[in-house]
VOVOPA-177242 format. One line per field, with one value per residue: y, z, x of N, C-alpha, C in turn. Coordinates in nm, 4 decimals, padded with zeros to 6 digits. Layout:
BEGIN
n.north <- (Y:...)
n.up <- (Z:...)
n.east <- (X:...)
ca.north <- (Y:...)
ca.up <- (Z:...)
ca.east <- (X:...)
c.north <- (Y:...)
c.up <- (Z:...)
c.east <- (X:...)
***
This chain:
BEGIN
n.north <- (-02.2479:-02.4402:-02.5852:-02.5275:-02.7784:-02.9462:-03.0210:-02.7833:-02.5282:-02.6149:-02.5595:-02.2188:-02.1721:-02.2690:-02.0849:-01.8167:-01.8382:-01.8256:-01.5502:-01.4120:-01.4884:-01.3985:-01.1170:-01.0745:-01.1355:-00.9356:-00.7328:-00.7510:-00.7632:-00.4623:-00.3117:-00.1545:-00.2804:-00.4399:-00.2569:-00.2624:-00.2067:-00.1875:-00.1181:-00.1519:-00.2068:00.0168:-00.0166:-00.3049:-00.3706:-00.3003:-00.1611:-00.2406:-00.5124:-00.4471:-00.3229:-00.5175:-00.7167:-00.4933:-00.5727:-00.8199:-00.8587:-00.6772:-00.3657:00.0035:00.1215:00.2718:00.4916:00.7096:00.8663:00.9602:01.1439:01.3259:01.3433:01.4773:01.7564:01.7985:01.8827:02.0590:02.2654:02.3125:02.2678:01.9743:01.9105:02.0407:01.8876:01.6113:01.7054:01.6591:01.3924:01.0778:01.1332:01.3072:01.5056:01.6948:01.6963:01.9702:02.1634:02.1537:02.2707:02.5251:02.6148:02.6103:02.8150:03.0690:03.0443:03.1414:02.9770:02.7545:02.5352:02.2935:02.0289:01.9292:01.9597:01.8612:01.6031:01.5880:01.6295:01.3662:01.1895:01.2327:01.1744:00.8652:00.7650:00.8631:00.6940:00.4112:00.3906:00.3997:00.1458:-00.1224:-00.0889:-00.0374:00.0499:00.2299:00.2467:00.5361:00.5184:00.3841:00.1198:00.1857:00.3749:00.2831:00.0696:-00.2768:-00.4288:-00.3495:-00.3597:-00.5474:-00.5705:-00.5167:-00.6067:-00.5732:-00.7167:-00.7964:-00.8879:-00.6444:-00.6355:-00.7683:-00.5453:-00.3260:-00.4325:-00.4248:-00.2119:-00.0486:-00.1308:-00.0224:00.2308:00.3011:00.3381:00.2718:00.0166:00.0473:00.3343:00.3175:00.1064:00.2863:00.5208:00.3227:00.2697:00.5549:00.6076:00.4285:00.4957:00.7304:00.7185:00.5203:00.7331:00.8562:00.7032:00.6374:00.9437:01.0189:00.8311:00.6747:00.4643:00.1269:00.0713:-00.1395:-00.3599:-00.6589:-00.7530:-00.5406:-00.6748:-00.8633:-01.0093:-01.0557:-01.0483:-01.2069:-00.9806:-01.1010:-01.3968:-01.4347:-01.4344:-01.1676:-01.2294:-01.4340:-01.3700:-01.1877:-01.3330:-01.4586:-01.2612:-01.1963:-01.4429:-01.4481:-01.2229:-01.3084:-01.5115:-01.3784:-01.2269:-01.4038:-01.3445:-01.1311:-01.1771:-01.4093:-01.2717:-01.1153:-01.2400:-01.4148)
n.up <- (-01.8590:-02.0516:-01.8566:-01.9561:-02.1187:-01.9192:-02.0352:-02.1808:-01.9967:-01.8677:-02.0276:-02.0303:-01.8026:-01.7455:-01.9415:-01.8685:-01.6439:-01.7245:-01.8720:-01.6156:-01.5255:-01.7105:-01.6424:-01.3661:-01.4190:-01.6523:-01.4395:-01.2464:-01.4003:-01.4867:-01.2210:-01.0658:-01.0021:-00.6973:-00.4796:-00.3972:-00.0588:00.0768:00.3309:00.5879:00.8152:00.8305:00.6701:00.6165:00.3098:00.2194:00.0186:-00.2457:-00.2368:-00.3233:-00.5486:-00.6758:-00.6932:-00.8074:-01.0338:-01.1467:-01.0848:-01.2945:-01.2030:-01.1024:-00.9496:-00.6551:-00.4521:-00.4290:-00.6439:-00.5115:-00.3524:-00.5705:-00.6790:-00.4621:-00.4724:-00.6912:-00.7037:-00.5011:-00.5720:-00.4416:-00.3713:-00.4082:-00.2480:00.0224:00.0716:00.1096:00.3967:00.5759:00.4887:00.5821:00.8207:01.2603:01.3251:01.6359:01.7230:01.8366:01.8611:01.5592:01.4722:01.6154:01.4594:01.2075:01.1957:01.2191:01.0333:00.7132:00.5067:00.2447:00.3084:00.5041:00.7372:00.8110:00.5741:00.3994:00.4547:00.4530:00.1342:00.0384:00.1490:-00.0221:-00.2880:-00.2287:-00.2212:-00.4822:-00.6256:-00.5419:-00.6077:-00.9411:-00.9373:-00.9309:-00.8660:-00.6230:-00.3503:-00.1337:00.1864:00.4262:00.5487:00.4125:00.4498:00.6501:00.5707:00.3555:00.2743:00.3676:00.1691:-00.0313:-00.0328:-00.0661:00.2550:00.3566:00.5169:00.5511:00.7213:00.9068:01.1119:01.3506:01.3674:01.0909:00.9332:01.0015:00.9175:00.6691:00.5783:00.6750:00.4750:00.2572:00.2656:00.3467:00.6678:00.9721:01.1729:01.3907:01.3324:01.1500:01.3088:01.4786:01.3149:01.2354:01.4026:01.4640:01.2630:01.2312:01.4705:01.4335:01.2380:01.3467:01.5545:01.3473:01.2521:01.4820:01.5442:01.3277:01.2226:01.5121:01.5468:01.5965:01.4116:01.4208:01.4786:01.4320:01.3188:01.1792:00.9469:00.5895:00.5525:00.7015:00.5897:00.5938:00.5636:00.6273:00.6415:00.4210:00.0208:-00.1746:-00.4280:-00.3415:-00.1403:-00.2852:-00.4095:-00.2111:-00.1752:-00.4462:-00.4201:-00.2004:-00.2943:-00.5414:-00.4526:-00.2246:-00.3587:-00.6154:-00.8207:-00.9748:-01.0759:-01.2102:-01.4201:-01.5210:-01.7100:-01.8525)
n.east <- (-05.4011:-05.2016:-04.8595:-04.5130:-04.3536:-04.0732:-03.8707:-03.7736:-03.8461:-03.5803:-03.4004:-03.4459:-03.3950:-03.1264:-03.0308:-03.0983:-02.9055:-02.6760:-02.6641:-02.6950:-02.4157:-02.2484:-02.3165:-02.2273:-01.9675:-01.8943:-01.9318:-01.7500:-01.5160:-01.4955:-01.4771:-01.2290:-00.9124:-00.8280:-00.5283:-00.2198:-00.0733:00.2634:00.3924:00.7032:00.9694:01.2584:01.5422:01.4806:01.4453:01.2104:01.1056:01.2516:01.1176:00.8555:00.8790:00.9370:00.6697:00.5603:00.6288:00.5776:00.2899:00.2203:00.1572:00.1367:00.4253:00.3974:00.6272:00.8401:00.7233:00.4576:00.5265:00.5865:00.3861:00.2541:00.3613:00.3233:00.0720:00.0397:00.2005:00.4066:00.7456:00.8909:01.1003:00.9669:00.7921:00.8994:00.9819:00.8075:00.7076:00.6242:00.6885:00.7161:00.4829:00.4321:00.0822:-00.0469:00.1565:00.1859:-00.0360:-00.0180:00.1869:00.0953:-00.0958:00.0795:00.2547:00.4631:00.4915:00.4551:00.3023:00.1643:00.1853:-00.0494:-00.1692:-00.0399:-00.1032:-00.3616:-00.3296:-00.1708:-00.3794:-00.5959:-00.4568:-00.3602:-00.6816:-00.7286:-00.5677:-00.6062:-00.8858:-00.8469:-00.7173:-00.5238:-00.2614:00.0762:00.1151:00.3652:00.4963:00.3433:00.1343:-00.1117:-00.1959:-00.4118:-00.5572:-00.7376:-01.0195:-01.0226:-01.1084:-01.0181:-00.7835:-00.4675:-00.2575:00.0494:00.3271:00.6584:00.9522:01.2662:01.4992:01.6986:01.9507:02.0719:01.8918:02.1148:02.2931:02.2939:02.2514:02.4642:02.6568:02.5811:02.5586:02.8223:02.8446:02.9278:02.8039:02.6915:02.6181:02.4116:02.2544:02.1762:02.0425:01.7957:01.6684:01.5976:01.4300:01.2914:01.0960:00.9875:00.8214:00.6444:00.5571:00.4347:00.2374:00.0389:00.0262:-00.1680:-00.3305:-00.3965:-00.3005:-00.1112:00.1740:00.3122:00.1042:-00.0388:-00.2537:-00.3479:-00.2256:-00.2823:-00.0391:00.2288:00.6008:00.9447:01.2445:01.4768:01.5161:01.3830:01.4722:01.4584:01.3197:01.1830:01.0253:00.8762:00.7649:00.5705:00.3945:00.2917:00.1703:-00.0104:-00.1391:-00.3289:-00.5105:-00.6231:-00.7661:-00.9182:-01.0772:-01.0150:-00.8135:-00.8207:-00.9627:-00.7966:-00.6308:-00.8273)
ca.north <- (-02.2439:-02.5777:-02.5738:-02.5877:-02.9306:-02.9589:-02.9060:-02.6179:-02.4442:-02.6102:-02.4661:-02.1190:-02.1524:-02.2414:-01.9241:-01.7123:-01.8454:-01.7842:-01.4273:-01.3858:-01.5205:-01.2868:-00.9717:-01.0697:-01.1447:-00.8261:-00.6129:-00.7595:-00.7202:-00.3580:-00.2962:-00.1782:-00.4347:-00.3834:-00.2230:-00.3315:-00.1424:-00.2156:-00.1097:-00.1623:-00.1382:00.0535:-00.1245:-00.4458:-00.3577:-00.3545:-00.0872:-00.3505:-00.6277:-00.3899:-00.3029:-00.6623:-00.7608:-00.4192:-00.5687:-00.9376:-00.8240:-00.5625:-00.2666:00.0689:00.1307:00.4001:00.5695:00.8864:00.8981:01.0046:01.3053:01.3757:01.4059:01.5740:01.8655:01.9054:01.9251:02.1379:02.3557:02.3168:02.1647:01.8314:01.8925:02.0591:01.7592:01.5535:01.7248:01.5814:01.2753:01.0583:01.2222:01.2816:01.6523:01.6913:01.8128:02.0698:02.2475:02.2090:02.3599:02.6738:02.6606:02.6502:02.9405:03.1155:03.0315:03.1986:02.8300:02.6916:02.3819:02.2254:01.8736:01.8558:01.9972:01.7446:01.4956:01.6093:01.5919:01.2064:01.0974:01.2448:01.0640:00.7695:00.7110:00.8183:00.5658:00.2840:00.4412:00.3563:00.0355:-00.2140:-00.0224:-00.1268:00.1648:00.2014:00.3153:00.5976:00.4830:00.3399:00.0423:00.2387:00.4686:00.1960:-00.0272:-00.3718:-00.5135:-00.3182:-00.3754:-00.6232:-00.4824:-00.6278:-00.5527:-00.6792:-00.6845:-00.8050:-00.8704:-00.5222:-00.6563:-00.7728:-00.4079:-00.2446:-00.4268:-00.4347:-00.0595:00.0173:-00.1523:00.0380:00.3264:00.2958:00.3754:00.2099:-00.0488:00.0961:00.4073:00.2728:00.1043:00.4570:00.5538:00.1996:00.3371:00.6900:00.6242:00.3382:00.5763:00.8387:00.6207:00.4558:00.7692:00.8863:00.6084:00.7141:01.0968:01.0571:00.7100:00.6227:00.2578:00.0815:00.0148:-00.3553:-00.4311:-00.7611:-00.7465:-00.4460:-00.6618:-00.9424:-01.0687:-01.0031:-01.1242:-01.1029:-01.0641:-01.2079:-01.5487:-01.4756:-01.3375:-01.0711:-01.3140:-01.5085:-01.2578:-01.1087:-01.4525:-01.5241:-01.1656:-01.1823:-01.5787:-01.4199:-01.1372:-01.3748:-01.5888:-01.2824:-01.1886:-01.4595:-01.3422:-00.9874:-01.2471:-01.4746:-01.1966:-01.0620:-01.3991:-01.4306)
ca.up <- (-01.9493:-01.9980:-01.8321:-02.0460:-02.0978:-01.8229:-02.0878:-02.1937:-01.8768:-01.7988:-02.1085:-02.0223:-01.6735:-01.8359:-02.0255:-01.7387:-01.5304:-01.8466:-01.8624:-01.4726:-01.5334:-01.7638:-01.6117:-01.3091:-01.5021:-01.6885:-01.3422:-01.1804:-01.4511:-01.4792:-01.1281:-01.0457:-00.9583:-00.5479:-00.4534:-00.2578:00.0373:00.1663:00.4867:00.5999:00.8676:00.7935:00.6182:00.5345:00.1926:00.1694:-00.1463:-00.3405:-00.2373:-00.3665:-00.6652:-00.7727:-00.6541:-00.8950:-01.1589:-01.1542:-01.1568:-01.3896:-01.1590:-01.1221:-00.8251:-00.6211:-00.3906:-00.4571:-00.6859:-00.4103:-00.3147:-00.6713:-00.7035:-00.4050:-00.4481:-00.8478:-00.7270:-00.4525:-00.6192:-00.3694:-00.3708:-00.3530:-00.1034:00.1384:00.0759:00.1941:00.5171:00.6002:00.4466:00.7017:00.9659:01.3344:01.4004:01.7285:01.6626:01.8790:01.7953:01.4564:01.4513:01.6386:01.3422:01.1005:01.2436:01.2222:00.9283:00.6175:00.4435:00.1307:00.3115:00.6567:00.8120:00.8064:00.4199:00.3511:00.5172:00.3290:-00.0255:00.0833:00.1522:-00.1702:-00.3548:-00.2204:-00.2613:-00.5605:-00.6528:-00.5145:-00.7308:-01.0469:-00.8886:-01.0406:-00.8284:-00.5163:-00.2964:-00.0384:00.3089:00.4342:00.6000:00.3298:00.5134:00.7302:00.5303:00.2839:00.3242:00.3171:00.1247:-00.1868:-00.0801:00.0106:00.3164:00.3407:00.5949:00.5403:00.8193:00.9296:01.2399:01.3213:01.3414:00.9960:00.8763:01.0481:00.8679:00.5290:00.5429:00.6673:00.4094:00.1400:00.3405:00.3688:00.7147:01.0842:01.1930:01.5204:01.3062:01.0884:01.4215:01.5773:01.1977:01.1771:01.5254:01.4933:01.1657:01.3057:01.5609:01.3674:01.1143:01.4524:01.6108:01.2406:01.2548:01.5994:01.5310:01.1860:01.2840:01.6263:01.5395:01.5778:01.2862:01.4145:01.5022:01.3515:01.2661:01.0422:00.7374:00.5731:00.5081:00.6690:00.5046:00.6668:00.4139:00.7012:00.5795:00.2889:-00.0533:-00.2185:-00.5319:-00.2792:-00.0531:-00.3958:-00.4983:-00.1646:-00.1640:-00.5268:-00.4174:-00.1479:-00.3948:-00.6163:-00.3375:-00.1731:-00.5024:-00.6870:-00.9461:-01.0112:-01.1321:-01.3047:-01.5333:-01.6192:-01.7392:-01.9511)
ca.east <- (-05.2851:-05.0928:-04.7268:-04.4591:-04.2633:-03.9833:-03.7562:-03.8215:-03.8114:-03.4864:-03.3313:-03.5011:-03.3297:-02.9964:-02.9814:-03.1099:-02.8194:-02.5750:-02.6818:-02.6699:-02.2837:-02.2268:-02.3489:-02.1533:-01.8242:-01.8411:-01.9284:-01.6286:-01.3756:-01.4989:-01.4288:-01.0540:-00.8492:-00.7549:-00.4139:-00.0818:00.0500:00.3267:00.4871:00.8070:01.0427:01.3222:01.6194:01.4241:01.4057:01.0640:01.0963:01.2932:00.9991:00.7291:00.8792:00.9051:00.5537:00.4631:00.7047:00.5285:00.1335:00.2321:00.0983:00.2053:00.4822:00.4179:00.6859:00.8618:00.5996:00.3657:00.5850:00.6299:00.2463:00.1700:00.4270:00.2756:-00.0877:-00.0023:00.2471:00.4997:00.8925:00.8849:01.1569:00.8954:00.7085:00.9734:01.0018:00.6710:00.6764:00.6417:00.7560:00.5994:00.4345:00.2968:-00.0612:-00.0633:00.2978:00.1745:-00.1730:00.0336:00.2942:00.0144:-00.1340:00.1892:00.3150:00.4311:00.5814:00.3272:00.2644:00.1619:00.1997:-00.2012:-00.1886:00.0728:-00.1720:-00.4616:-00.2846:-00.1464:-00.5127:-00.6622:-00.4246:-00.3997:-00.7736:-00.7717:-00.4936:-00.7183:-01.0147:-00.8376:-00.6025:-00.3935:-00.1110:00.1557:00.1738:00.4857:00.4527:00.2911:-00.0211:-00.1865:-00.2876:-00.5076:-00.6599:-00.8163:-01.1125:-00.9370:-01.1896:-00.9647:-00.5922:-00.4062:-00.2162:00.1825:00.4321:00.7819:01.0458:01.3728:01.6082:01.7544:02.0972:02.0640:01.9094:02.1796:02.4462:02.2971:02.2214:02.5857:02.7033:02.4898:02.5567:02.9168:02.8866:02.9510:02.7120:02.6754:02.5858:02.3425:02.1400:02.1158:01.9848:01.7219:01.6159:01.5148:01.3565:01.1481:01.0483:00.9376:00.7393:00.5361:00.4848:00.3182:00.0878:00.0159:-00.0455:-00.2472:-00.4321:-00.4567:-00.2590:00.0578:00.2437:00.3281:-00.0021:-00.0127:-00.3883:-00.3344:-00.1521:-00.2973:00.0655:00.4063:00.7276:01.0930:01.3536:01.5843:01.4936:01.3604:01.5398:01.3677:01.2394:01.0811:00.9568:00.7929:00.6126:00.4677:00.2940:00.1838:00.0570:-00.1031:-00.3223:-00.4073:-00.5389:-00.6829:-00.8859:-00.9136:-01.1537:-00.9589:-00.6321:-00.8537:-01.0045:-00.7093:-00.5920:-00.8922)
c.north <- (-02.3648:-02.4665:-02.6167:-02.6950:-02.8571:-02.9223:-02.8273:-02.5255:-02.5025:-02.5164:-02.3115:-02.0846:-02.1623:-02.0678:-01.8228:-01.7186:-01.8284:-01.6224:-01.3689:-01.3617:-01.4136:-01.1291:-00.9856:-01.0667:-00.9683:-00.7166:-00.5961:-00.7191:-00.5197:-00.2594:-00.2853:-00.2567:-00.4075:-00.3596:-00.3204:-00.2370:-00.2598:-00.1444:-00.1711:-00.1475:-00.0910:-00.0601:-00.2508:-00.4184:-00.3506:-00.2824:-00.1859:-00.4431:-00.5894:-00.3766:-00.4522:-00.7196:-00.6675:-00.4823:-00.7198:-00.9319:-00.7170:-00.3986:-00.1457:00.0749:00.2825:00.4216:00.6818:00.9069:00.9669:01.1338:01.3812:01.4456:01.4918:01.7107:01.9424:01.9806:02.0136:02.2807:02.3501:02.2443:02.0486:01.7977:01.9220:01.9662:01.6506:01.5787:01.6780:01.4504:01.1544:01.0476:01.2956:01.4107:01.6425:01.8337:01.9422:02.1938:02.2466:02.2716:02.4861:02.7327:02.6504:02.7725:03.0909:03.1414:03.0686:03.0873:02.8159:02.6062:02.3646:02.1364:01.8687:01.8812:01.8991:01.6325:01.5166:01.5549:01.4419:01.1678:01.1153:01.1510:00.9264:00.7231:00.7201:00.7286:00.4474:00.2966:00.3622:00.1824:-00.0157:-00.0886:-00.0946:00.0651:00.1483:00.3159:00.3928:00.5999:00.4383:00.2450:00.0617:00.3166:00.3605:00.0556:-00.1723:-00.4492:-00.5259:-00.3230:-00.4525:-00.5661:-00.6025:-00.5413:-00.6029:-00.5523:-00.7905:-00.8102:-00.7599:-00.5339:-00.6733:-00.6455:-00.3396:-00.2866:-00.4387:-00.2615:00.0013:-00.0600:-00.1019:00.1638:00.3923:00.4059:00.2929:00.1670:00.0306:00.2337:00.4162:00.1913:00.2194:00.4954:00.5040:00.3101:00.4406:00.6970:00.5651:00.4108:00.6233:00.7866:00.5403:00.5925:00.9025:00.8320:00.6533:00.8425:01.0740:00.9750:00.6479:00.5048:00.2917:-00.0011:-00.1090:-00.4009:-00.5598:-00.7924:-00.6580:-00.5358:-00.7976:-01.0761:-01.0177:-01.1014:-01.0809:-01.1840:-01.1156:-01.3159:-01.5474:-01.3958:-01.2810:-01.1430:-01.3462:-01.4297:-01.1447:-01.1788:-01.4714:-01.3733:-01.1653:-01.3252:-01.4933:-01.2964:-01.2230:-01.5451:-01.5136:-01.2416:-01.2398:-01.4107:-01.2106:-01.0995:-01.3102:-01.3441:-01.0745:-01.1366:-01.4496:-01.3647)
c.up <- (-01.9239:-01.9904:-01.9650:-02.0572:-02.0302:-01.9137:-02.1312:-02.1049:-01.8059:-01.8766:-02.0888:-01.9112:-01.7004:-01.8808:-01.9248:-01.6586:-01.6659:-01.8474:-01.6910:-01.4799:-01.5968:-01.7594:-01.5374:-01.3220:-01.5648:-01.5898:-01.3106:-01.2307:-01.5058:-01.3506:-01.1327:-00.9938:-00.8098:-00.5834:-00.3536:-00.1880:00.0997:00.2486:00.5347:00.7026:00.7617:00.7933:00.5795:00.4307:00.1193:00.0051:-00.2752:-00.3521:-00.3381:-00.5205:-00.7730:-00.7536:-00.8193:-01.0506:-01.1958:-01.1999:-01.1956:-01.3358:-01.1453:-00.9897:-00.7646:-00.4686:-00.3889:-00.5511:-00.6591:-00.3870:-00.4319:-00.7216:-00.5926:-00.4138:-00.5926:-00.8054:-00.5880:-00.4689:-00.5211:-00.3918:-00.3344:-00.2057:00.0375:00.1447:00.1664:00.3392:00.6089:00.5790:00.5375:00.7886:01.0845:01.3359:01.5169:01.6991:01.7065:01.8304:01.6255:01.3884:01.5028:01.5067:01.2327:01.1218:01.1992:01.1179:00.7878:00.4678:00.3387:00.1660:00.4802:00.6781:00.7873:00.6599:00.3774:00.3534:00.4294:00.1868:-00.0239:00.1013:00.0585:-00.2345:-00.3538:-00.2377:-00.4003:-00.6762:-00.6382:-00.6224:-00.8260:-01.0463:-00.9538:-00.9665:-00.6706:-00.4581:-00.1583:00.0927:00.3388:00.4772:00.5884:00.3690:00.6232:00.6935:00.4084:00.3146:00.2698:00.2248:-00.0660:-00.1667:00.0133:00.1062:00.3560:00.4619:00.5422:00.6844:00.8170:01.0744:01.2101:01.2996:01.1719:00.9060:00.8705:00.9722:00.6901:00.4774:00.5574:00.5947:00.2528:00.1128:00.3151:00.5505:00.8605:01.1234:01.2811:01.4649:01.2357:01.1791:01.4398:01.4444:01.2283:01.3064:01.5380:01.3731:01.1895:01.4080:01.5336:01.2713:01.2078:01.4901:01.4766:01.2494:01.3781:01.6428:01.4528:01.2453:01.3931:01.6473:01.5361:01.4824:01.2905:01.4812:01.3897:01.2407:01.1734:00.9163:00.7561:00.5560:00.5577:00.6430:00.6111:00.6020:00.5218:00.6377:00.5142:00.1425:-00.1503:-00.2902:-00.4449:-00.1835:-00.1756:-00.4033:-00.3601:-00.1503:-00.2757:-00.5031:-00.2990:-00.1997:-00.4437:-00.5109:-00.2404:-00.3036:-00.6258:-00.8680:-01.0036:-01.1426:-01.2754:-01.4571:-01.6099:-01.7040:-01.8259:-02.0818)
c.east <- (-05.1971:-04.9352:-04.6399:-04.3603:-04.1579:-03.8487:-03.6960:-03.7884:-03.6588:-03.3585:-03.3604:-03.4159:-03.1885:-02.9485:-03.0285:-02.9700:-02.7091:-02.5554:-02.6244:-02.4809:-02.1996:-02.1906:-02.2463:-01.9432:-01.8390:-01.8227:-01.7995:-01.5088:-01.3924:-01.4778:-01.2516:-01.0143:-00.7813:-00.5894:-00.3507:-00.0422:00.1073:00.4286:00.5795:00.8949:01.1818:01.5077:01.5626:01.4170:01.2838:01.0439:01.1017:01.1731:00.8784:00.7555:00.8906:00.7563:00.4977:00.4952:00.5954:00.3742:00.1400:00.1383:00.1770:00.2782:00.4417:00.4618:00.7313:00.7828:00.5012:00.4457:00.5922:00.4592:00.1846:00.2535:00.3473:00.0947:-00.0655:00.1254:00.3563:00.6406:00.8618:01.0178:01.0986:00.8083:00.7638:00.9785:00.8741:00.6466:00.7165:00.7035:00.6367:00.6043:00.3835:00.1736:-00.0413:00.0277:00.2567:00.0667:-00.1001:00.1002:00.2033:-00.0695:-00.0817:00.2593:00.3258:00.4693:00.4129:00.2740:00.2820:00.1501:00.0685:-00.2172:-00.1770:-00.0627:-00.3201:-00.4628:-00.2539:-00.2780:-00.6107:-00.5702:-00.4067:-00.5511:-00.8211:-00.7225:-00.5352:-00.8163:-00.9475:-00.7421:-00.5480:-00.2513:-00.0589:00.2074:00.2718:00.4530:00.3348:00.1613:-00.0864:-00.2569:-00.4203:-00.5660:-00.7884:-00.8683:-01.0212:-00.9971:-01.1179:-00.8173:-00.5613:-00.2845:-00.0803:00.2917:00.6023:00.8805:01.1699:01.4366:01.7076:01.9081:02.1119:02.0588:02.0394:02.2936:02.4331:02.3057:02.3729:02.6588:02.6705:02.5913:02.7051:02.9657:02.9050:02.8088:02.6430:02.5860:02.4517:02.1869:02.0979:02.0261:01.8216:01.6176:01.5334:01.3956:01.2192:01.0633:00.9525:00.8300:00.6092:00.4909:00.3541:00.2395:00.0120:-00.0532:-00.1032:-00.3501:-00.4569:-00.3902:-00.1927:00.0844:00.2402:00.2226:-00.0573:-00.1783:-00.4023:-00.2904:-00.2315:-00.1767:00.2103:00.5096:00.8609:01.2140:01.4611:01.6095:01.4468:01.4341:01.4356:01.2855:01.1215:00.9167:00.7896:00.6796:00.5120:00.3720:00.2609:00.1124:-00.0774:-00.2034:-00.3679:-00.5018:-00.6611:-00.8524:-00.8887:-00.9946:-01.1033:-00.8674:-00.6587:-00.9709:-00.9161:-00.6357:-00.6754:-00.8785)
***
């Protein structure tokens, strides 16, 4: 069987690698688009940061959001939600008090309902989720993981000025909260919050103002997942 002229088969190879392009372009932009957590110490504003990050790549925000969905899907007050929300149980005292207990809802429930939804908030993505663990429960391969922080003096005097209450008062506040928020990571996951290897990105609105603090975490997604950005852009 004669071969067929060279260019022939280069045009044949052309359109093979056209098609290839193709398939791959449509897989990718059918794929959800990775999530944002971000984590926070307390008073840095990280809420504010997130919600402009969600406001910029047009994603959905989710904070009280999350309490708002786990109280509907588990029928409970979103205020008994709150009392959980991250906040530390020790296991043990609370496997007794779940034992015990005649309440709708338990610290490991809580913890249950928070890790269904968050994954299945990733599942559908294009969202900026706030605190709560999130960086450790999802493969990083689908969220870009963000810390933002602050010099506590700073917190302490932006918050008692929010606050309207004594600096001094507002440390002791920054303090117990930060506490309580490490020794969650701690009881649920085994990690420390400021383990620097956990985020792909921390920010500190100290020196930076929120705007800014916004652009260099949406430079760093679109940097992170370049081909998510660029096919929404197409």
């Amino acid at each position: 069987m004669q071969r067929a002229p060279r260019s022939v088969d280069a045009i044949v190879e052309q359109q093979v690698q056209k098609w290839l392009q193709e398939r791959a372009r449509v897989t990718a932009s059918s794929r959800p688009a990775p999530v944002v957590s971000v984590s926070r110490q307390y008073g840095a504003l990280g809420t504010e940061v997130a919600r402009r990050v969600a406001q910029r790549l047009e994603f959905t925000l989710w904070d009280q959001e999350i309490l708002h969905e786990i109280a509907r899907h588990a029928q409970v007050s979103e205020r008994m939600v709150a009392a959980f929300d991250e906040h530390y149980r020790a296991t043990v005292v609370e496997t007794v008090r779940s034992m015990m207990r005649s309440g709708p809802l338990s610290a490991s429930e809580y913890f249950h309902e928070l890790a269904r939804l968050v994954h299945s908030i990733a599942a559908h993505g294009s969202a900026v989720l706030v605190g709560r663990g999130v960086q450790f429960m999802l493969d990083p391969k689908v969220v870009l993981r963000i810390r933002v922080v602050a010099p506590i003096e700073e917190r302490a005097r932006g918050l008692s000025a929010r606050r309207g209450i004594t600096v001094a008062e507002a440390r002791a506040e920054i303090e117990t909260v930060d506490a309580d928020r490490r020794a969650f990571m701690r009881d649920h996951f085994g990690r420390d919050i400021d383990e620097p290897t956990a985020y792909d990105l921390v920010v500190n609105t100290g020196t930076l103002s929120l705007e800014r603090a916004a652009g260099l975490v949406v430079a760093a997604y679109e940097a992170r997942f370049p081909a998510v950005r660029a096919s929404a852009q197409a």
